[in-house]
Residue, then its C-alpha position, 0 to 999 in steps of 0.5 A: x543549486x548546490x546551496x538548495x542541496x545543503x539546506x535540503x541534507x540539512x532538513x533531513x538531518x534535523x528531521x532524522x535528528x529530532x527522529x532520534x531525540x523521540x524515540x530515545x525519549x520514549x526509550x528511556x520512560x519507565x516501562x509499566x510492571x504487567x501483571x504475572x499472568x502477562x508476564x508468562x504467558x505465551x508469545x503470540x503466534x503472530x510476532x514475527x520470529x521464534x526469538x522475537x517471541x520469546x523475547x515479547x514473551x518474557x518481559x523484564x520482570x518474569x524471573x522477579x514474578x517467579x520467585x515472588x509467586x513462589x517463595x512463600x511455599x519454599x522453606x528452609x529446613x534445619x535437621x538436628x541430630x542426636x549426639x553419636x553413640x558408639x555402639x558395642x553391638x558388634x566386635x571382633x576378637x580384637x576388640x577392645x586391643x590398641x588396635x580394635x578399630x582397625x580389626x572391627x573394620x576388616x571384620x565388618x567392613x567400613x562402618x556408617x558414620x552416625x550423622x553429627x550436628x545438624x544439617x540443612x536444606x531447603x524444601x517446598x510445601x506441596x499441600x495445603x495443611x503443610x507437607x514438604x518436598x525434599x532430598x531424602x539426603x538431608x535426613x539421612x540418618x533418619x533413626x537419630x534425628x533429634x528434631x526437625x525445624x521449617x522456616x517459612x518466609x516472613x516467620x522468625x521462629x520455626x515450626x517442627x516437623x516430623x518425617x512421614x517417608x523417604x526413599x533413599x534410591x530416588x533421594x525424596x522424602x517427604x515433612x509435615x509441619x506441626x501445625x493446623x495452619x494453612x499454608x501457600x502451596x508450590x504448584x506441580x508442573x509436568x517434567x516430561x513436558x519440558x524442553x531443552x533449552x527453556x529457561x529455569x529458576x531455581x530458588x534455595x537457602x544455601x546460606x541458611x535461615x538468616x539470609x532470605x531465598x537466593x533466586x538463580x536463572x539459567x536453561x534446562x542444559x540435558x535430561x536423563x542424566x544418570x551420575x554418581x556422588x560420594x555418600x559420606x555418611x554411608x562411605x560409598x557412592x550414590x548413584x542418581x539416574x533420570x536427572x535434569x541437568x541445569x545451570x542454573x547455580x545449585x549451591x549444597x543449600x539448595x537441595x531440596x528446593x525447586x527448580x521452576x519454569x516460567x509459568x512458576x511450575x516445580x518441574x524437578x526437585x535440586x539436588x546436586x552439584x557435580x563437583x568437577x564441572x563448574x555451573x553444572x547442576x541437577x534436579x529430580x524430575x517432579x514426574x518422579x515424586x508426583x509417582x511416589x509421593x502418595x506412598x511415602x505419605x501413607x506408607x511411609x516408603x515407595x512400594x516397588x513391585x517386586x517377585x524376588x528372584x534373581x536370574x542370569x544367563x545360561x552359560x555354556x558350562x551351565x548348559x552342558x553340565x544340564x545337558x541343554x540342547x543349547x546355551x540360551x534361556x535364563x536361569x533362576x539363581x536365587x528365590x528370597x524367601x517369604x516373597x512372591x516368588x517363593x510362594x508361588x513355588x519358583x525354584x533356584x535352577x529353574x529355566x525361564x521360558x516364557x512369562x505370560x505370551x513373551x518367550x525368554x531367551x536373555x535377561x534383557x527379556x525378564x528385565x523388559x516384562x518386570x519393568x512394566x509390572x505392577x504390585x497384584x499384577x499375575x504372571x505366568x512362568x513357563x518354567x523347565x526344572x530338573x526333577x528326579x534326574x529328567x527335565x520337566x515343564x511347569x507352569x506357575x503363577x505368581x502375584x506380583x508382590x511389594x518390596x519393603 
């Protein structure tokens, strides 16, 4: 009986053995490449749990599918500047004296350094006939560009490019390659549509044009983001909101280029490193420039509706030298000329007390009603103004204008 129980655990050992030996066979057999449209698409509903899908999902190869789909419509892009110049346009007293610099500083302020040399980045091409995505940072000095050069992939001389429009508040602008030629174009996906958490790609030129595009992997950390970077050109700090933050490695050569899903989607533009925390990036989301992109193309520079006023909250002292019943409402302190505002005949001192059906009792409410205005937009002031020494109501109308 004990012998037939050792030869009994004998057999089983060797079956779970050979067991083994298969399954670590089949284990170590190449896996066949699937085809991209396999690799992203979405897990079934049916495997079992969240990880489970996601990984079934994924396939070894999706990040290598990525960065093949879309490489050809990233570029890389090289800015050369004129040589400085410096200008004689403005002096102070003492210019001209061994200390000349130091007086011009004090009289006009810390001046803008012209940008010297060249500076680089990466891009995407987003239309066929070959306009390009990028930060507006890296033609920051856009009155002294001497030329602008794309690489594309598997091209060893550049093409030139000219700059049709930028933005400096969202850090876009927007190249078109000199060419007739018809080139691969970056898909557009839709930011808003993203998740925290979802892996990303990012894919740049940080080491320039003699090395290839660098392809970096890692989640969507945050959104909404808002931080501040030094501006070494203009000497003051540039303030971003609305960020992706990833960490996914961002180098400074990859400003410009895309941050991607793994359905090979731009959902933001790359744009920053934070200096202080190590692997921590951020993107423009793409929603951003899919709004804009269209008035950087024709017009050169985003279209912002724009009144042209500005307005703050009626202080005590304000209220008791007007002799208002209280301190409440909101009070036109400037009109700029030649704007909406000034056309229709609002007037510093003037109390805003309602616009269109919203009554006014904080900045917060003017800020909330300019904020969903448009650009021919018509708006109703309901104004209290100080006239002949008696106040007075008054109703304006004012055609939501541009600011240029």
């Amino acid at each position: 009986m004990p012998v037939r129980s050792i030869k009994s655990w004998r057999g089983l050992a060797a079956a779970a053995g050979l067991t083994i030996i298969v399954l670590g066979f089949l284990y170590a057999l190449p896996a066949s490449r699937p085809s991209v449209p396999e690799v992203l698409a979405a897990p079934s509903a049916s495997t079992g749990s969240g990880a489970a899908q996601l990984l079934s999902g994924l396939g070894p190869y999706a990040v290598a599918d990525v960065a093949e789909a879309v490489s050809p419509a990233v570029v890389y892009v090289e800015v050369e500047y004129k040589a400085p110049q410096r200008s004689s346009a403005r002096s102070s007293p003492f210019s001209g004296s061994p200390f000349g610099d130091l007086f011009d500083m004090f009289w006009f302020g810390v001046p803008q350094i012209p940008r010297q040399g060249v500076s680089q980045g990466s891009g995407f091409i987003i239309s066929e006939d070959g306009q390009i995505l990028t930060n507006q940072h890296l033609l920051d000095d856009s009155d002294n560009i001497e030329e602008i050069r794309v690489y594309v992939q598997n091209r060893t001389e550049p093409y030139t490019a000219k700059l049709l429009g930028f933005d400096y508040e969202l850090d876009l602008a927007v190249l078109k390659i000199d060419d007739s030629g018809e080139f691969p174009v970056a898909k557009l996906g839709d930011s808003d549509q993203t998740r925290i958490g979802e892996f990303v790609v990012a894919i740049g030129n940080p080491y320039g044009k003699d090395f290839d595009h660098t392809v970096t992997v890692g989640v969507l950390s945050a959104k909404g983001r808002r931080i501040q970077i030094p501006d070494t050109t203009r000497r003051e700090l540039r303030e971003y909101s609305n960020l992706m933050q990833t960490d996914a490695a961002i180098n400074p050569g990859n400003s410009g280029g895309p941050l991607l899903n793994l359905h090979g989607e731009v959902i933001g533009i790359n744009t920053a490193v934070r200096a202080d925390g190590q692997g921590i990036g951020f993107a423009i989301p793409i929603n951003v420039a899919k709004e804009v992109v269209e008035d950087l193309v024709t017009k050169g520079a985003v279209q912002r509706p724009f009144i042209g006023i500005s307005y703050g909250s009626i202080t005590e002292d304000i209220a008791e030298y007007l002799k208002l019943p209280k301190a409440e409402g909101v009070m036109i302190m400037e009109v700029i000329q030649d704007t909406a505002a000034s056309k229709a005949g609002l007037q510093p001192w003037d109390i805003i007390r309602k616009i269109d059906d919203r009554e006014i009792k904080t900045v917060d409410d003017v800020l909330e009603v300019t904020q969903k205005m448009n650009i021919g937009d018509k708006l109703r002031f309901i104004v209290d103004r100080v006239s002949g020494g008696r106040m007075r109501t008054v109703s304006i109308l004012v055609t939501v204008g541009s600011r240029d």
